[in-house]
MARDREN-653591 format. One line per 10 residues: number of its first residue (from 1); their letters; for each residue x, y, z of N, C-alpha, C. Coordinates in nm, 2 decimals. Example, Ala and Ser with C-alpha at 12.3 -4.5 7.8 and 13.67 -1.06 7.14 Angstrom:
! residues 2
1	as	1.32:-0.57:0.78:1.23:-0.45:0.78:1.32:-0.33:0.78 | 1.28:-0.22:0.71:1.37:-0.11:0.71:1.29:0.00:0.79
This chain:
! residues 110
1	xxxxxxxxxx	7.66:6.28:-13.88:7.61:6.19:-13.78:7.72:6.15:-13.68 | 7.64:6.12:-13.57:7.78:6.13:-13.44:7.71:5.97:-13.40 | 7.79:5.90:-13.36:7.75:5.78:-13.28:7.87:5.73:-13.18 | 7.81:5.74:-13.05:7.92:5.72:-12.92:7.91:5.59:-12.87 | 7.84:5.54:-12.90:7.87:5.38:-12.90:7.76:5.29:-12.91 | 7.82:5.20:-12.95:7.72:5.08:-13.05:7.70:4.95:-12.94 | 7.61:4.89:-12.94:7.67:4.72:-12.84:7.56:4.66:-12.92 | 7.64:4.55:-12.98:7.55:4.42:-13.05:7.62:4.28:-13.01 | 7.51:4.26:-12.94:7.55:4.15:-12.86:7.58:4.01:-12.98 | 7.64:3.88:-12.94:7.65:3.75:-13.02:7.49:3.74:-13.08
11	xxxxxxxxxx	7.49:3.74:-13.22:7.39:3.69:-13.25:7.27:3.77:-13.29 | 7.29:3.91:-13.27:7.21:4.04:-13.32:7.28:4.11:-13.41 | 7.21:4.23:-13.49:7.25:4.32:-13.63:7.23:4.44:-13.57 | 7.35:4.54:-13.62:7.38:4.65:-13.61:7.37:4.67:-13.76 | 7.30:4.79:-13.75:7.30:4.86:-13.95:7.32:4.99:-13.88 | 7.41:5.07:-13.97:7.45:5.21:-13.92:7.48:5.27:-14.10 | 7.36:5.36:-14.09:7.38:5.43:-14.24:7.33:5.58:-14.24 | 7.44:5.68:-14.31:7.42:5.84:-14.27:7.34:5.85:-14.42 | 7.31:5.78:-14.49:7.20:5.83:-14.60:7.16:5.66:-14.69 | 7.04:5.65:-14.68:7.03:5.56:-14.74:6.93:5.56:-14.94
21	xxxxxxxxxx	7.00:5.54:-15.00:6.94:5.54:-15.12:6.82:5.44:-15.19 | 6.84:5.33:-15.13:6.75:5.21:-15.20:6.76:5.11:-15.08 | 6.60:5.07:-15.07:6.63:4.97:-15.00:6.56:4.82:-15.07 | 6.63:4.75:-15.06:6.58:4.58:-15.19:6.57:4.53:-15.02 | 6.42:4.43:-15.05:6.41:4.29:-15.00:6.40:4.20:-15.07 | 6.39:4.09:-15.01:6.31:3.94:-15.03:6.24:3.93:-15.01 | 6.16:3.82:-15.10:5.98:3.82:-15.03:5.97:3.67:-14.97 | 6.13:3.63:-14.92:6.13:3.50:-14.85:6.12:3.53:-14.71 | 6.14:3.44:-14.63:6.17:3.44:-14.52:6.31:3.48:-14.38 | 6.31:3.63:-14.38:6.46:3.63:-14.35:6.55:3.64:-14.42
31	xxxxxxxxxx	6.51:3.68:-14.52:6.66:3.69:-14.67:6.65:3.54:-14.74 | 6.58:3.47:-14.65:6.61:3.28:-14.71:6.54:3.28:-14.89 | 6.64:3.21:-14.90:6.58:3.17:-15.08:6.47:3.07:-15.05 | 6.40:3.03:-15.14:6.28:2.91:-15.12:6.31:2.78:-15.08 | 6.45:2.76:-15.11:6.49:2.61:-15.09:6.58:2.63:-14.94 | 6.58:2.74:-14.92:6.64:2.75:-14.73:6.50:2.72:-14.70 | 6.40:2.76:-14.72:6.27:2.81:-14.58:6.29:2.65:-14.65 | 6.21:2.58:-14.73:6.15:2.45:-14.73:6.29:2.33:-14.70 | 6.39:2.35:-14.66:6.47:2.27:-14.56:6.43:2.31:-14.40 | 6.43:2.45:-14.41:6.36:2.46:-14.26:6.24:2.42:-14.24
41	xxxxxxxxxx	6.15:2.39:-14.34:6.05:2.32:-14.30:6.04:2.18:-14.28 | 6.13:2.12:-14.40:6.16:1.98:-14.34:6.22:1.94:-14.26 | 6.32:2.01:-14.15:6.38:2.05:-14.05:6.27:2.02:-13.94 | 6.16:2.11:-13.92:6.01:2.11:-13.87:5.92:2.02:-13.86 | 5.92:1.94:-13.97:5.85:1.82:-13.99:5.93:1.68:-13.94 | 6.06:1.70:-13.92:6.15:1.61:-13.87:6.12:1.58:-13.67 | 6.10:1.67:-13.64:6.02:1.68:-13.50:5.97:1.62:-13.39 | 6.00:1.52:-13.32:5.87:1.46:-13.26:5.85:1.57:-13.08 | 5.73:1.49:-13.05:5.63:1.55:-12.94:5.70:1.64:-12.84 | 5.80:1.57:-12.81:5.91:1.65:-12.71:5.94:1.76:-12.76
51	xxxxxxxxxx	6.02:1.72:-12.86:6.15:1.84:-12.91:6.00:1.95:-13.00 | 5.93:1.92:-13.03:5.83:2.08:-13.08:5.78:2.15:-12.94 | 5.76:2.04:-12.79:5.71:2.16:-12.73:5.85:2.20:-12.64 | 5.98:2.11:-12.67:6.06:2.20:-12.61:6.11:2.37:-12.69 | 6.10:2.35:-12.81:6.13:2.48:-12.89:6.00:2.54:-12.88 | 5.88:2.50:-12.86:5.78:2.59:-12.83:5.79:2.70:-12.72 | 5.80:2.61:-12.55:5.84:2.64:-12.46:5.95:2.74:-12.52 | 6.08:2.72:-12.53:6.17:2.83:-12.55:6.12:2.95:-12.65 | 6.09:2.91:-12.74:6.03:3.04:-12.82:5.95:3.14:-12.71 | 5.86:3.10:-12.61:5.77:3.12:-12.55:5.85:3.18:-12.44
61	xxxxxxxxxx	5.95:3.15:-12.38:6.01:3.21:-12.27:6.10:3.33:-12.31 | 6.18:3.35:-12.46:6.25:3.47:-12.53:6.14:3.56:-12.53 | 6.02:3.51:-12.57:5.90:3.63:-12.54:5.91:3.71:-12.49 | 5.93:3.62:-12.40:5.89:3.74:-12.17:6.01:3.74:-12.15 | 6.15:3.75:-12.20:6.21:3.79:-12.13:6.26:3.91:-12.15 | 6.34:3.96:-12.07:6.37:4.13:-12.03:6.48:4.14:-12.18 | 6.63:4.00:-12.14:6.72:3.95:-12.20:6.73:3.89:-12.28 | 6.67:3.92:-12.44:6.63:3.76:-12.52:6.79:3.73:-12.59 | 6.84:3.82:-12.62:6.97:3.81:-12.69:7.05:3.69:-12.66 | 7.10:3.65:-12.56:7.14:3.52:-12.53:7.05:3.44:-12.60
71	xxxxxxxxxx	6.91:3.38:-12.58:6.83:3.30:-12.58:6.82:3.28:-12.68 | 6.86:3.39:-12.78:6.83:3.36:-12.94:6.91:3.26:-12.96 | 7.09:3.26:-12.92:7.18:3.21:-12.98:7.15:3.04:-12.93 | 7.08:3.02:-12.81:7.05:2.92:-12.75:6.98:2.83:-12.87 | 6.87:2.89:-12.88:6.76:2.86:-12.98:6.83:2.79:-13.10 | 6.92:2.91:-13.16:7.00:2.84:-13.30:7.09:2.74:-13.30 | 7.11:2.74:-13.17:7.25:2.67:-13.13:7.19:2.47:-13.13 | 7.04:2.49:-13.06:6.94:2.36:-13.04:6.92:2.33:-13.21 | 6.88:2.42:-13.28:6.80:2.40:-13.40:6.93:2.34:-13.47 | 7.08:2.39:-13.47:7.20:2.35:-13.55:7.19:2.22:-13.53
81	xxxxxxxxxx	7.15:2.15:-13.37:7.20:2.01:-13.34:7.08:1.92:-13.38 | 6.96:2.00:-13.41:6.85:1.92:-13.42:6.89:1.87:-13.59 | 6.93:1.97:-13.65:6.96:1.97:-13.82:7.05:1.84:-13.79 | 7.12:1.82:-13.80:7.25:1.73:-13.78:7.18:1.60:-13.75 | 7.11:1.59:-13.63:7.02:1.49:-13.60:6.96:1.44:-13.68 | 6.87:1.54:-13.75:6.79:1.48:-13.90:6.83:1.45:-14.01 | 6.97:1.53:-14.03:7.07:1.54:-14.15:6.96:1.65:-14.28 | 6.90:1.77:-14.19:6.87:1.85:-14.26:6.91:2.02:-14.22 | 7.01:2.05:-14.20:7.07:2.17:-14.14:6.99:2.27:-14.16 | 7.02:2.36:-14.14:6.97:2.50:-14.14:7.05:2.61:-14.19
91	xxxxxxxxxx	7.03:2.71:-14.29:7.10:2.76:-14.39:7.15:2.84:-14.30 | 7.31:2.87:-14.31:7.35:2.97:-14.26:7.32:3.14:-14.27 | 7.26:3.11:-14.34:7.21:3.25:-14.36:7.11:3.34:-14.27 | 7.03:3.20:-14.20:6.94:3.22:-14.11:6.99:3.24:-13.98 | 7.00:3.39:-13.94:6.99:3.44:-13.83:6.94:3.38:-13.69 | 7.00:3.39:-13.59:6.88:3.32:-13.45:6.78:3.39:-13.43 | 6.79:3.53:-13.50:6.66:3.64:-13.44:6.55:3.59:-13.58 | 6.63:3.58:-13.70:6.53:3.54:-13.82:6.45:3.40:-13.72 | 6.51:3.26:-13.73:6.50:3.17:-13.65:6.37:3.22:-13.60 | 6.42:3.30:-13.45:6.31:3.33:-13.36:6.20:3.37:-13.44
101	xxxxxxxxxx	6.17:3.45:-13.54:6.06:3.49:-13.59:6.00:3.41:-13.67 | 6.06:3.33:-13.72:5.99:3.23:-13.80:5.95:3.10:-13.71 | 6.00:3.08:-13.57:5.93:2.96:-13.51:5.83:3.04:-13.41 | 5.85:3.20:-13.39:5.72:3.30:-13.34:5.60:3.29:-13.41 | 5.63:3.26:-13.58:5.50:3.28:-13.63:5.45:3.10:-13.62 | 5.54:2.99:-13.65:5.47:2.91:-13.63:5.37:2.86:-13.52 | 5.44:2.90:-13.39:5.37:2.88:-13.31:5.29:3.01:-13.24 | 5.22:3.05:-13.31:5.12:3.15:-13.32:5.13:3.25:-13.17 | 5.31:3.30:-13.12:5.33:3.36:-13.04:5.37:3.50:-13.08 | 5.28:3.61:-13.03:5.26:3.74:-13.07:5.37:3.82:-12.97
């Protein structure tokens, strides 16, 4: 296998493998263990009217755009300070692209 160049921007995954033998998932959310997603849910529930449709809105705009890679880090970067705000963080484990997909599915954006 030949590869002439890679670019993973802040905040995206590169996997580069010439034979793969096994692959294991989670049946959590993003790799998250049970007690990550259900802090990210009370993270979510912490919320008021503004701040759900401002991360709506943004979820909604990574959508359409051409460029979401920045947008993601944006996204994580809001949800880090919202944690802190509530005093319910967000597992490091969780990705901004994981992030994005799990606030895609909440707000029923395809």
């Amino acid at each position: 296998m030949k590869i002439n160049k890679v670019i993973a921007e802040s905040g995206s995954q590169a996997n580069i493998a010439d034979r793969i033998d096994r692959i294991d998932f989670s049946t959590g959310a993003g790799g998250l263990s049970t007690d990550e997603l259900a802090q990210f849910k009370k993270l979510l529930s912490c919320l008021d009217e503004v701040e759900v449709s401002e991360v709506s809105n943004q979820v909604i705009e990574i959508k359409a755009s051409e460029q979401p890679a920045p947008m993601f880090k944006k996204l994580k970067e809001k949800f880090d300070e919202l944690g802190r705000k509530y005093g319910a963080p967000l597992a490091e484990s969780l990705t901004s692209s994981a992030l994005y997909d799990l606030l895609k599915s909440v707000f029923g954006v395809g």
